[in-house]
C-alpha positions as a LaTeX table, in Angstrom:
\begin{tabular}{lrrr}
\hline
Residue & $x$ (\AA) & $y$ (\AA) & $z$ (\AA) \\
\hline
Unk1 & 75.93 & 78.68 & 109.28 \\
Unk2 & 79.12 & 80.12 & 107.86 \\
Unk3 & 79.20 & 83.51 & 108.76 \\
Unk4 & 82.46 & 85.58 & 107.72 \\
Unk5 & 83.83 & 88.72 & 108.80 \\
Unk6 & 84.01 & 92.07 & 106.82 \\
Unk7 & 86.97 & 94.37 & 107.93 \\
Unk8 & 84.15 & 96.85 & 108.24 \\
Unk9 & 83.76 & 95.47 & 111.28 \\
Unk10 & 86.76 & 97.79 & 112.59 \\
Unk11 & 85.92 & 101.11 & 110.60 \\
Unk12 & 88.73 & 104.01 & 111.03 \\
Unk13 & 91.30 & 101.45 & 110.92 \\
Unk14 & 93.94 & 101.12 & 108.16 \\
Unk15 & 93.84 & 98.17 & 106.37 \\
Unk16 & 96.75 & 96.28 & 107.98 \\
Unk17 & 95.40 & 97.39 & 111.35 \\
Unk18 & 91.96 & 96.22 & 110.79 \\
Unk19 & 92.83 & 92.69 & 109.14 \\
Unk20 & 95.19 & 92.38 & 112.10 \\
Unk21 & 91.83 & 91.43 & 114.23 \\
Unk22 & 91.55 & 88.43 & 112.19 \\
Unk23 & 93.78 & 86.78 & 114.47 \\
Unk24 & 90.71 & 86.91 & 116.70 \\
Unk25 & 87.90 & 87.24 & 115.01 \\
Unk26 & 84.68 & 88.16 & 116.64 \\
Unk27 & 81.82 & 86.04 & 118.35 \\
Unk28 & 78.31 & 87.77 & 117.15 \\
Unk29 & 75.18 & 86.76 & 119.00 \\
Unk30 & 73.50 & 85.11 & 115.93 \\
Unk31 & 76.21 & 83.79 & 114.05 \\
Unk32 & 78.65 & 82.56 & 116.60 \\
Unk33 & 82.18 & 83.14 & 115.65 \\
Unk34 & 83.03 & 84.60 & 112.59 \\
Unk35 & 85.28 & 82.73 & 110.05 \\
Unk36 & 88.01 & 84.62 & 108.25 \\
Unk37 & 88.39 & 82.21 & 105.05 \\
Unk38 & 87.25 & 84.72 & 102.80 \\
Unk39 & 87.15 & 88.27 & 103.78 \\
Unk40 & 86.09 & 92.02 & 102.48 \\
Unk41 & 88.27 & 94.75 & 101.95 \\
Unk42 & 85.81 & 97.89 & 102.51 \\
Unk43 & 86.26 & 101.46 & 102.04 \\
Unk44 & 85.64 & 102.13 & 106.15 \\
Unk45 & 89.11 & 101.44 & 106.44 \\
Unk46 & 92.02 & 103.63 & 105.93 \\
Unk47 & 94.76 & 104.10 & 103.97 \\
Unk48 & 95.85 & 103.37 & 100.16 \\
Unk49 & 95.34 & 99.66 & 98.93 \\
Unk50 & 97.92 & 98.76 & 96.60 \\
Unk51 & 99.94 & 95.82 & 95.72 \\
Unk52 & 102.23 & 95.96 & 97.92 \\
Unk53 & 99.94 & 96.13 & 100.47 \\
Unk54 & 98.17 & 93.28 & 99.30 \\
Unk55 & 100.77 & 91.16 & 99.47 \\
Unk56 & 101.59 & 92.25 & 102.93 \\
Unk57 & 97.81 & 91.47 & 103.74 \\
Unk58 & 98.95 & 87.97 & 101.93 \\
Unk59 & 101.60 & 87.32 & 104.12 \\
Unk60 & 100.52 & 87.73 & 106.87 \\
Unk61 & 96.78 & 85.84 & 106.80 \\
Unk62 & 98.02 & 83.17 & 104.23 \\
Unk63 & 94.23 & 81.08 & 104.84 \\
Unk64 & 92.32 & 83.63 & 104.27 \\
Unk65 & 91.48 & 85.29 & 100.42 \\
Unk66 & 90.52 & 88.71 & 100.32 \\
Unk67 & 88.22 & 90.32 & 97.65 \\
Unk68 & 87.38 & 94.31 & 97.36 \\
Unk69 & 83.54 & 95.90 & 98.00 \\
Unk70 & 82.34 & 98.96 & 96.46 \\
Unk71 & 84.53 & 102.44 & 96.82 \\
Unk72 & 87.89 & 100.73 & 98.34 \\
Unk73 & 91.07 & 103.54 & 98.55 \\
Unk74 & 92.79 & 102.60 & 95.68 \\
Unk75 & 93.53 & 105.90 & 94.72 \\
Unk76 & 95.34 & 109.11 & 96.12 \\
Unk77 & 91.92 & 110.72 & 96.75 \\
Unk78 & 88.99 & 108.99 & 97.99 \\
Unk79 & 86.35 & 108.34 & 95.72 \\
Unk80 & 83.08 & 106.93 & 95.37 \\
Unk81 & 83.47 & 104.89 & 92.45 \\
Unk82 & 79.73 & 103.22 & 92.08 \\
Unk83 & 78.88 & 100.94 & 88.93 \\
Unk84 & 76.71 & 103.65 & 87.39 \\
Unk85 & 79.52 & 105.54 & 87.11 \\
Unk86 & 82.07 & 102.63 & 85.50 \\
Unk87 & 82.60 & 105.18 & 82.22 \\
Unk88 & 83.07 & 108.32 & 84.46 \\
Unk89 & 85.31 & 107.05 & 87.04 \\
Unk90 & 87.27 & 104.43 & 84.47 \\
Unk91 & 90.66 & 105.37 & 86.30 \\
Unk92 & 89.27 & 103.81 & 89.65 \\
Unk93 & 87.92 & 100.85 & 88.23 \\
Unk94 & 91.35 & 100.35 & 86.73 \\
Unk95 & 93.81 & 100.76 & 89.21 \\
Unk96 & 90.77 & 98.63 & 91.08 \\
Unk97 & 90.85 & 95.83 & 88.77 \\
Unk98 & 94.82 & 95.71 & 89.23 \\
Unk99 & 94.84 & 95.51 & 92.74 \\
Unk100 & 91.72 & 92.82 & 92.94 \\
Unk101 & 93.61 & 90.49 & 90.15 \\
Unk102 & 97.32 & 90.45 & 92.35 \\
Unk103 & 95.09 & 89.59 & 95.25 \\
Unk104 & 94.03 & 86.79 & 93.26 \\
Unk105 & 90.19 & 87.77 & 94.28 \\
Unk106 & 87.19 & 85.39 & 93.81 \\
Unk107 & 84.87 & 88.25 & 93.04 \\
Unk108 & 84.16 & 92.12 & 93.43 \\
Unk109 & 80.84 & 93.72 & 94.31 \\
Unk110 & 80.12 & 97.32 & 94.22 \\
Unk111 & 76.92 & 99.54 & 94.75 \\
Unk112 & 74.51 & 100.26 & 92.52 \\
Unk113 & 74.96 & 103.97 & 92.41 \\
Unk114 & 72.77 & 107.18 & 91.41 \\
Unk115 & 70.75 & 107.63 & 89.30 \\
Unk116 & 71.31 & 110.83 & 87.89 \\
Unk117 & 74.80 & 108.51 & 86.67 \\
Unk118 & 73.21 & 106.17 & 84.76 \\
Unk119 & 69.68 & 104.14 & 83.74 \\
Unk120 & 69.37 & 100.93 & 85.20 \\
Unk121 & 69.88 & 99.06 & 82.10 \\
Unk122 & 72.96 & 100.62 & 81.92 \\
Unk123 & 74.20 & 99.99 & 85.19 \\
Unk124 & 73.85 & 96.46 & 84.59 \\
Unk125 & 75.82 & 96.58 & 81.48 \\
Unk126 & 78.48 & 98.41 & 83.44 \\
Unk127 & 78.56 & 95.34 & 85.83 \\
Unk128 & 79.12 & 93.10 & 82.87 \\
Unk129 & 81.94 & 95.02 & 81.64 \\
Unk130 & 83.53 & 95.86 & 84.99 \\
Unk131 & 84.01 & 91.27 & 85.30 \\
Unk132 & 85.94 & 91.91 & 81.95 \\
Unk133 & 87.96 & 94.17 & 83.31 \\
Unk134 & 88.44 & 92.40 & 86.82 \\
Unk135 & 88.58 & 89.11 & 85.31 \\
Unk136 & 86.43 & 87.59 & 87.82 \\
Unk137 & 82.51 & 87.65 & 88.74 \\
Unk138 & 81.14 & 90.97 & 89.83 \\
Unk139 & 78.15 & 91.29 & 92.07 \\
Unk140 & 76.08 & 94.51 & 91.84 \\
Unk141 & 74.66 & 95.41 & 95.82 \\
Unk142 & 71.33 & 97.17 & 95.60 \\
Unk143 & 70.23 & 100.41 & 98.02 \\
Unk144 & 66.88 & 101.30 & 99.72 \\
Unk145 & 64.79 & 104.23 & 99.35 \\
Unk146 & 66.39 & 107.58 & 100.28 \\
Unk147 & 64.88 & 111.33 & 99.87 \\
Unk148 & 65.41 & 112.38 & 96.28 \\
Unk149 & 65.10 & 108.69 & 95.37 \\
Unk150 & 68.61 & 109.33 & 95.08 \\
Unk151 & 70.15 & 105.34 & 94.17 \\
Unk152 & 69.43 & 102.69 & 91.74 \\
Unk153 & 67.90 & 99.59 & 93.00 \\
Unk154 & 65.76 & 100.71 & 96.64 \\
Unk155 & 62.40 & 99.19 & 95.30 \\
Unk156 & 61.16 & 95.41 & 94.84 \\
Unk157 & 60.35 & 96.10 & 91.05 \\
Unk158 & 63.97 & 96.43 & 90.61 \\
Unk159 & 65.59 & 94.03 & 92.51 \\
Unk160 & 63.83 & 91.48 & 90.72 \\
Unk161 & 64.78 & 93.32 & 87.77 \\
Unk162 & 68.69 & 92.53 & 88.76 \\
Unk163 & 67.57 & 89.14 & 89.93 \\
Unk164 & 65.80 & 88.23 & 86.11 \\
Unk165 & 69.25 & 90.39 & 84.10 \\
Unk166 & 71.40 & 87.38 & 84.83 \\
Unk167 & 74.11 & 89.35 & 86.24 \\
Unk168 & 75.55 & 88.38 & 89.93 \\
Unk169 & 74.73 & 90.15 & 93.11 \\
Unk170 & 75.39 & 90.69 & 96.77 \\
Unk171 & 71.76 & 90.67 & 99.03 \\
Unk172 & 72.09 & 92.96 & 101.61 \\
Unk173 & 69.51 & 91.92 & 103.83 \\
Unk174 & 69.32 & 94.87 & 105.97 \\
Unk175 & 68.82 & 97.17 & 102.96 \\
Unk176 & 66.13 & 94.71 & 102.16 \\
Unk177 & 64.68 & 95.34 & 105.54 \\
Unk178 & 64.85 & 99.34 & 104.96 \\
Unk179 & 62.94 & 98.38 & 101.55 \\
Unk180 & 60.37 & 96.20 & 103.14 \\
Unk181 & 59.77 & 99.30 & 106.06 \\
Unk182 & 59.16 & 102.01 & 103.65 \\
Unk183 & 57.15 & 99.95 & 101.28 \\
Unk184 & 55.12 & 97.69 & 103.65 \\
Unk185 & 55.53 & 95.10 & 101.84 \\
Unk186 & 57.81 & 91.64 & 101.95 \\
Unk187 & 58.24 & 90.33 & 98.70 \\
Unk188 & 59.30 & 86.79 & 100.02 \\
Unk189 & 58.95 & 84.74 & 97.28 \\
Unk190 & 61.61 & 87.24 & 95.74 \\
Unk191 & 64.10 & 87.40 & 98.95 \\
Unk192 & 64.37 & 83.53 & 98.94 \\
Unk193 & 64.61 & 82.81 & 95.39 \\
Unk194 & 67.62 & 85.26 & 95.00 \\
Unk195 & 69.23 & 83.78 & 98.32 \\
Unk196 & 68.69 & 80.28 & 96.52 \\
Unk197 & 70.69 & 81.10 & 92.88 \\
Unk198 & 74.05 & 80.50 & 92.86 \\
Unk199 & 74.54 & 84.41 & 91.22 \\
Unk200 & 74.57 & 85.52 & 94.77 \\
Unk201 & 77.63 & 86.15 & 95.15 \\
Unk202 & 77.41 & 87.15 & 98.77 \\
Unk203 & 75.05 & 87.79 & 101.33 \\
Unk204 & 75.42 & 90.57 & 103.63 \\
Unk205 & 73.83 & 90.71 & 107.51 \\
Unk206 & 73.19 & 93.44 & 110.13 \\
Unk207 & 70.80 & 95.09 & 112.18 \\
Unk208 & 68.71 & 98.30 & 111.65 \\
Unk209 & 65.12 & 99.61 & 112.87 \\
Unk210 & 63.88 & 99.60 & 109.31 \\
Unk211 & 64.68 & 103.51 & 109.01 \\
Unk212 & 68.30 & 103.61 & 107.53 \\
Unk213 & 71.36 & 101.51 & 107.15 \\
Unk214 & 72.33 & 101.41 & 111.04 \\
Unk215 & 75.05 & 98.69 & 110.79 \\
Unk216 & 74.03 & 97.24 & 114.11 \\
Unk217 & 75.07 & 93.88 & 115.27 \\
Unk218 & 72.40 & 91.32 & 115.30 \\
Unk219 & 71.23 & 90.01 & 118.79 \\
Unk220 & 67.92 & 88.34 & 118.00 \\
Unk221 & 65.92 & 87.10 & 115.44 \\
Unk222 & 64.92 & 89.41 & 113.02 \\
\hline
\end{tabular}
């Protein structure tokens, strides 16, 4: 299994700090050591990504290719930049776009986002337009329920509504697992079919009891 590491793994770090671990990457319980080939960028991590950062980051880990997730500092201010919002927060996206294409990134994915930003359909059109801007594929990560029903994409019925657009994703399979818990229901057939398709662009792993997004390291089958 080819298991890769997420600088998430060190939040509160800066980014240079963080990707300095990569040296020696972690040994998880059910994935063994963690390769570094291809790693995230996330916004847990501190500190303004630009290119000249990048190209430190490109220096110094010159096997390993980097790609951004969903809300990276790109800009003075924190943000949180979601694809429902691609219109509203068009300067992110931007200055995102720059920084992804000098780091010569395979792909972006990004969140969902609320839905008081945007309709579904439209959130998938943003994702469409926000590869044209990056110049690469760009993966949309769904959410799970919340109070409010606050996000886009936290039931079945519309998952498999990003799964039959066409348009590239990341499975989080712990969000699934927050979606399965609150709905009773494993929609199985769905899960592995949208593991299977190549539009996955990634496929993210960790731990919770079902109840929320607990980040937790995995130590036995789930």
């Amino acid at each position: 299994m080819k298991a890769r590491v997420s600088l998430g793994c060190w939040p509160g770090l800066r980014h240079e700090a963080a990707a300095a671990r990569l040296h020696q990457p972690p040994t998880e319980p059910l994935f063994g050591l963690l390769r570094t080939d291809h790693v995230q960028l996330v916004p847990q991590n501190l500190g303004r990504l630009d290119e000249d950062l990048a190209d430190a980051l490109l220096t110094a880990h010159p096997g390993t290719r980097f790609r951004l997730h969903a809300n990276v500092h790109v800009l003075d201010k924190r943000r949180i930049s979601d694809l429902s919002g691609f219109d509203r927060h068009a300067d992110w996206f931007a200055r995102a776009a720059r920084v992804s294409r000098h780091l010569r990134a395979p792909a972006y994915t990004a969140h969902a986002g609320r839905r008081a930003e945007s309709s579904l359909l439209d959130m998938l059109d943003n994702t469409r337009r926000c590869a044209d801007l990056f110049g690469c594929p760009v993966g949309v990560e769904g959410h799970y329920p919340s109070r409010g029903d606050t996000w886009l994409v936290s039931n079945w019925q519309e998952y498999r509504a990003v799964f039959e657009s066409g348009v590239p994703y990341a499975l989080d399979l712990s969000h699934l697992n927050i979606v399965a818990h609150h709905s009773r229901c494993l929609e199985r057939a769905l899960v592995t079919e949208m593991l299977a398709c190549e539009r996955c662009l990634e496929v993210h792993v960790s731990a919770n009891d079902g109840m929320g997004d607990q980040h937790a390291i995995c130590d036995t089958p789930p």
